[in-house]
C-alpha positions in Angstrom: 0.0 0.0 0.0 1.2 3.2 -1.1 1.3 6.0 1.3 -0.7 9.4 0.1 1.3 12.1 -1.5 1.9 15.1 0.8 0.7 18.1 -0.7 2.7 20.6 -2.9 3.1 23.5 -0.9 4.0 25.6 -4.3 0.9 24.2 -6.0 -1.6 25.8 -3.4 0.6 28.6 -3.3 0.0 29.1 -7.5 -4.0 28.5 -6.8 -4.4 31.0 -3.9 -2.3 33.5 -6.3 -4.7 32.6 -9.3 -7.9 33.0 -7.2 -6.5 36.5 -6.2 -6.0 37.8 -9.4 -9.7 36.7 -11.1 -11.3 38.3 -7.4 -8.7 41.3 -8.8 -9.9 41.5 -12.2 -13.6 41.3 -11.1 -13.4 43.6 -8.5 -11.5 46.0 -10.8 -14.2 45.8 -14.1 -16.6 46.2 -11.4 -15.2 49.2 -9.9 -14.4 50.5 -13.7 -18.0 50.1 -15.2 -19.2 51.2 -11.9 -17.6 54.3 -12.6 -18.7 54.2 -15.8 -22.5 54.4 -15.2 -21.6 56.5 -12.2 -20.6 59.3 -15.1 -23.1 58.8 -17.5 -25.6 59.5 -15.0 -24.1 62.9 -13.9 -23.8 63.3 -17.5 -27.7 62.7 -18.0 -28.8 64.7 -15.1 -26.9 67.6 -16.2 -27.9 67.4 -19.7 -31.6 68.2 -18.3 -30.1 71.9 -17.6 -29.4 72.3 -21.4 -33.2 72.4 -21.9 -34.9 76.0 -23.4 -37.6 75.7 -20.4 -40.2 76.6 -23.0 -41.1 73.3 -25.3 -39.2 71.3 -22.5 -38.7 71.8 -18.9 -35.4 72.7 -18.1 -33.8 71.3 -14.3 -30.8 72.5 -12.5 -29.1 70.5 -9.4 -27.2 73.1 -7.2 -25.2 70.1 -6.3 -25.3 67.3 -7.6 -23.9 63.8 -6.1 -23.7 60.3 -7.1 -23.0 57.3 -4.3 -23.8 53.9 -3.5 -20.8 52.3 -4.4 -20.7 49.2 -5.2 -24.2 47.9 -5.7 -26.5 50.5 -6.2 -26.8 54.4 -7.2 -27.7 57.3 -4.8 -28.6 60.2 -7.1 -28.9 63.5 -5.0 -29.9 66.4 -6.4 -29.8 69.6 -4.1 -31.0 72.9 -4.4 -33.6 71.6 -7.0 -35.0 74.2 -9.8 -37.7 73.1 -12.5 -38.8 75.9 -15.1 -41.4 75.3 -18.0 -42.8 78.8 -19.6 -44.1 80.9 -16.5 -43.7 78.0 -14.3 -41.0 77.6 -11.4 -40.9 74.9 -8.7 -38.2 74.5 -6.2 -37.2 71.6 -4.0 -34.6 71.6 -1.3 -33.5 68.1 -2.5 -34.5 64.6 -4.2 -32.9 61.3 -4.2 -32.9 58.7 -6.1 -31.8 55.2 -5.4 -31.3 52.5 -8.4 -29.8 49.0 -7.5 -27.2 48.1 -10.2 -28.6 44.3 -10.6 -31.9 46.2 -11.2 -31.8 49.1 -12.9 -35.7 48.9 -13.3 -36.7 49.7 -10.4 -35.9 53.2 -8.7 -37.1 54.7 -5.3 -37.4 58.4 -4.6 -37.8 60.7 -1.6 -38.1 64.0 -1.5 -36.9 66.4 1.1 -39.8 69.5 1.4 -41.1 71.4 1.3 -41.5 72.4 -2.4 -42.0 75.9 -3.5 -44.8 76.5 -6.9 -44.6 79.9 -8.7 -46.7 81.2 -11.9 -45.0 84.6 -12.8 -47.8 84.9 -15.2 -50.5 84.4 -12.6 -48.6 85.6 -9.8 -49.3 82.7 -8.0 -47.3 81.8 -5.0 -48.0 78.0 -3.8 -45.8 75.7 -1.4 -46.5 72.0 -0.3 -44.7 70.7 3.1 -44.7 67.0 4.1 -43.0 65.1 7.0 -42.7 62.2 4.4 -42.8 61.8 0.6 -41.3 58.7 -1.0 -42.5 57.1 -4.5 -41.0 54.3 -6.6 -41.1 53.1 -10.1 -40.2 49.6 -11.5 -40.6 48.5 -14.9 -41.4 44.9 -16.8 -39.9 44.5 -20.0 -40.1 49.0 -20.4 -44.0 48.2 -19.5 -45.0 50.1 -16.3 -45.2 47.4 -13.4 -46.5 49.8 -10.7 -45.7 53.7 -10.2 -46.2 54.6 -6.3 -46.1 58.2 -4.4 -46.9 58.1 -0.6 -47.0 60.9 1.6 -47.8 61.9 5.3 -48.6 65.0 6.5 -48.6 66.9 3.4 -49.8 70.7 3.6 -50.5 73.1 0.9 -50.6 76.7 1.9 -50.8 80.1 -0.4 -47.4 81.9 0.0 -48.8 85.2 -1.2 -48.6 88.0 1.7 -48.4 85.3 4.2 -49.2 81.3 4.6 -52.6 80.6 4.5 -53.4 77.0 4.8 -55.8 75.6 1.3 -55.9 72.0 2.2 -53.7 69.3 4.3 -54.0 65.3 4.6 -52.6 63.0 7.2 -51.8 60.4 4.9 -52.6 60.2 0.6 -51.2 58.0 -1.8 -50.9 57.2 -5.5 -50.6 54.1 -7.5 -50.6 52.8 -10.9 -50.4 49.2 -11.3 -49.8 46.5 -14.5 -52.8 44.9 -15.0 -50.7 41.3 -16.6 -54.0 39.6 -18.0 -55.1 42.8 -20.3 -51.7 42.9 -21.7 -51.5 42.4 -25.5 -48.0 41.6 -26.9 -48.9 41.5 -30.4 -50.4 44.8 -30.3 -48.0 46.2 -28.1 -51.1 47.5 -25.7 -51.2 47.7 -22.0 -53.5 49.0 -19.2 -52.9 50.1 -15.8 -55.4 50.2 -13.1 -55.1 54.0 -10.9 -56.0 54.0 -7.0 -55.1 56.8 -4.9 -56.7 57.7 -1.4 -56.3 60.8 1.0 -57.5 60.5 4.7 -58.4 63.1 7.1 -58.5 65.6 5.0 -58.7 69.5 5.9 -60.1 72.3 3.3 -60.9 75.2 5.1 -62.4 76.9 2.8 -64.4 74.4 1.5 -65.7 73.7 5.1 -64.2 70.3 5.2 -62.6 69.2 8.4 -62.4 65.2 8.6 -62.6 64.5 5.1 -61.2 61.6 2.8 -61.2 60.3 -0.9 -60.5 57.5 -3.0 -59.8 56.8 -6.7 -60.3 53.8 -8.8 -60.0 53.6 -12.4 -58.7 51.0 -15.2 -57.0 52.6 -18.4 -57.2 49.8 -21.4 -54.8 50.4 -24.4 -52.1 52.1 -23.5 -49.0 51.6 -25.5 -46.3 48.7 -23.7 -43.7 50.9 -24.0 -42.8 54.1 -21.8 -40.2 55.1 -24.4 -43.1 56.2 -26.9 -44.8 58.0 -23.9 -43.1 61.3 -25.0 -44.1 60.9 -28.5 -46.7 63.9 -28.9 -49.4 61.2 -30.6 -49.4 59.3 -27.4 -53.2 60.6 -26.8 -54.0 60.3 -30.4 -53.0 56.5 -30.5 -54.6 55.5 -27.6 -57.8 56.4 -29.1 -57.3 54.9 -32.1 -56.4 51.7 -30.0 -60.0 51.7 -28.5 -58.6 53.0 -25.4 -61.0 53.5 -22.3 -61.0 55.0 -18.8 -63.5 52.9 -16.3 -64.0 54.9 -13.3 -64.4 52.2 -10.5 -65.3 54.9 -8.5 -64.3 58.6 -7.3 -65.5 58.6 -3.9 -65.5 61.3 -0.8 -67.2 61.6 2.4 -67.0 64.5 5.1 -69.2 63.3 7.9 -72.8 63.1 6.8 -71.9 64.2 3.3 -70.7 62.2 0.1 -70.5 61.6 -3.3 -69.7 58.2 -5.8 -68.7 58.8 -9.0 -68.6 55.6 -11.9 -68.6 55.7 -15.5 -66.3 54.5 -18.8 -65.4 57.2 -21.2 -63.0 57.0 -24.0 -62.7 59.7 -27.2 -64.8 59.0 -30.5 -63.4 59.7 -33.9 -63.1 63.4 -33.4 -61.4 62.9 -30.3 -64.5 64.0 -28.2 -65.6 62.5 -24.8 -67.9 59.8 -25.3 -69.2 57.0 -22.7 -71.4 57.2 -20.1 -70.8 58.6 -16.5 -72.7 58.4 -13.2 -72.9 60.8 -10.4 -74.3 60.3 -6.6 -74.6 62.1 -4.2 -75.8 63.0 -0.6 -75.9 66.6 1.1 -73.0 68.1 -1.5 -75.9 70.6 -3.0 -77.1 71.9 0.0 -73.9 72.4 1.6 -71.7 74.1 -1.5 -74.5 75.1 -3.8 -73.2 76.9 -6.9 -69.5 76.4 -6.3 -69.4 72.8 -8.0 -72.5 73.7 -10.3 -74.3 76.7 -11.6 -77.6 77.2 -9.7 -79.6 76.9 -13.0 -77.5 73.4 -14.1 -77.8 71.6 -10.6 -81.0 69.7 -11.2 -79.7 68.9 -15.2 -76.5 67.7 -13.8 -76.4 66.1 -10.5 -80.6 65.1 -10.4 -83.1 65.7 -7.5 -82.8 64.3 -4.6 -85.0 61.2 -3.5 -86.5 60.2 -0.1 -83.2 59.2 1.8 -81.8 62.8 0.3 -79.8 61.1 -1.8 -79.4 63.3 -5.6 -78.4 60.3 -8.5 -78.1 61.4 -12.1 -76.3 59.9 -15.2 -74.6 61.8 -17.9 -74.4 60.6 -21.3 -72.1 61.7 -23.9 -72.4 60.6 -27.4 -71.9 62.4 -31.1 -70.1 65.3 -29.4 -72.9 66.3 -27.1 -73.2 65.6 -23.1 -77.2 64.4 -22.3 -78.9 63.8 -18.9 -81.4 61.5 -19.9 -82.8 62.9 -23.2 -82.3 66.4 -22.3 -79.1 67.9 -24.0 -76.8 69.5 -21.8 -74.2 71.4 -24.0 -71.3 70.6 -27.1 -68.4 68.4 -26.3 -65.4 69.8 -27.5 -62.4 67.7 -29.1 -59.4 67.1 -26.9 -56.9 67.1 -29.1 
């Protein structure tokens, strides 16, 4: 019986050096395209501030940083400044945060509170929050689910002062793939919309303990979020058949509330067409004329039955909006 062969020091010696340099070499390309991608991002960001601010909103970073070495990207942009036309909005800072095995998916938050300005208008707006975060991930450049979440958000009127226009503890916002309406051949998507607010304040609406929600399914939108810049993108989806269902628009404020359903898409001219319905429970008697003309109330939100309750349904068809046979006005086109 032969005895085993000691092992050969210089041969473990050559693996050990081997195994270093490949961890070397992919530690190094790593670092490198790293790098890389860390660049071209500054590079996009800043391109943004190269817009005219007219036809395209132009964005500025005061400082600008990229992190998250090794496996994702922090994008910071401080001092944020947004112009389109008359329009100027302002952000202390927003980050973005892309994993580099997924570069599909980003999250955001948003340091407030954000400063809105129409110099045509002179309009002064700002919105506070103690938290706003969103995130986006896409499926093949189809939208898989767009989120925004907030708490505490406030919007006040900066003009000679701060006067409070609305505030909600909590809202949210989400669009969200809807897999089984997908159409690959046609390159057609839809996305089903919910958002909610709770406890929501509007002073000068006399709302105190309010809160909302919004459902809605949009059929044939295009797959792809590249094209959604393309200035047809409302123009195709009609010509797709595209439609908007309204689950339901809901709000309540203690004894008072309203439901909202209906499907509407654009006909051939690109005017509203569909069918929507509208109920609703002490909304008339408590803001009158501020969300309908005195002389259109009964046309457009109905009369009220026993329980109080006013019901009505609006049709629009051929360019004009009916409530039951009577007609209520023209329909313009949208596009």
């Amino acid at each position: 019986m032969t005895a085993p062969r000691p092992p050969d020091k210089k041969d473990a010696m050559r693996r050990i050096t081997l195994l270093a340099i490949v961890l070397v070499i992919i530690i190094g390309g790593w670092s490198a395209a790293w790098v890389y991608a860390s660049g071209f991002i500054r590079g996009q960001v800043g391109a943004l501030a190269d817009a005219d601010g007219q036809t395209e909103p132009r964005l500025t970073c005061g400082t600008l940083d990229v992190g998250g070495y090794p496996f994702w990207f922090d994008v910071t942009c401080g001092d944020l400044t947004a112009t389109q036309g008359d329009i100027s909005v302002n952000m202390p800072e927003l980050k973005a945060t892309v994993l580099v095995y997924d570069p599909f998916h980003a999250v955001f938050r948003a340091t407030g509170p954000v400063a809105y300005s129409d110099a045509f208008t002179g309009s002064k707006r700002q919105l506070d929050w103690s938290l706003l975060e969103a995130s986006a991930h896409l499926v093949d450049w189809r939208i898989g689910r767009i989120s925004i979440v907030g708490d505490q958000l406030k919007l006040s009127d900066t003009i000679g002062g701060d006067t409070l226009l609305g505030q909600a503890r909590h809202a949210e916002f989400h669009l969200l793939d809807i897999p089984k309406q997908h159409d690959a051949a046609k390159h057609l998507a839809a996305l089903a919309l919910y958002a909610k607010a709770d406890d929501l304040s509007v002073p000068d609406a006399g709302i105190s303990d309010g809160k909302s929600t919004l459902e809605a399914d949009i059929s044939a939108l295009p797959d792809d979020v590249r094209t959604y810049g393309d200035g047809d993108l409302v123009q195709r989806w009609r010509a797709a058949g595209g439609k908007v269902k309204l689950v339901g628009f809901k709000g309540q404020d203690g004894e008072q509330d309203f439901d909202v359903t209906g499907n509407v898409g654009l006909d051939a001219e690109a005017r509203p067409e569909g069918q929507v319905s509208i109920r609703s429970k002490g909304l008339v008697e408590r803001f009158g004329s501020l969300l309908v003309p005195q002389q259109w109330q009964g046309a457009i939100l109905g009369s009220p039955g026993p329980d109080g309750r006013y019901s009505q349904t609006i049709n629009m068809t051929n360019g004009v909006a009916f409530a039951g046979l009577v007609p209520l006005g023209t329909l313009p086109p949208l596009l």
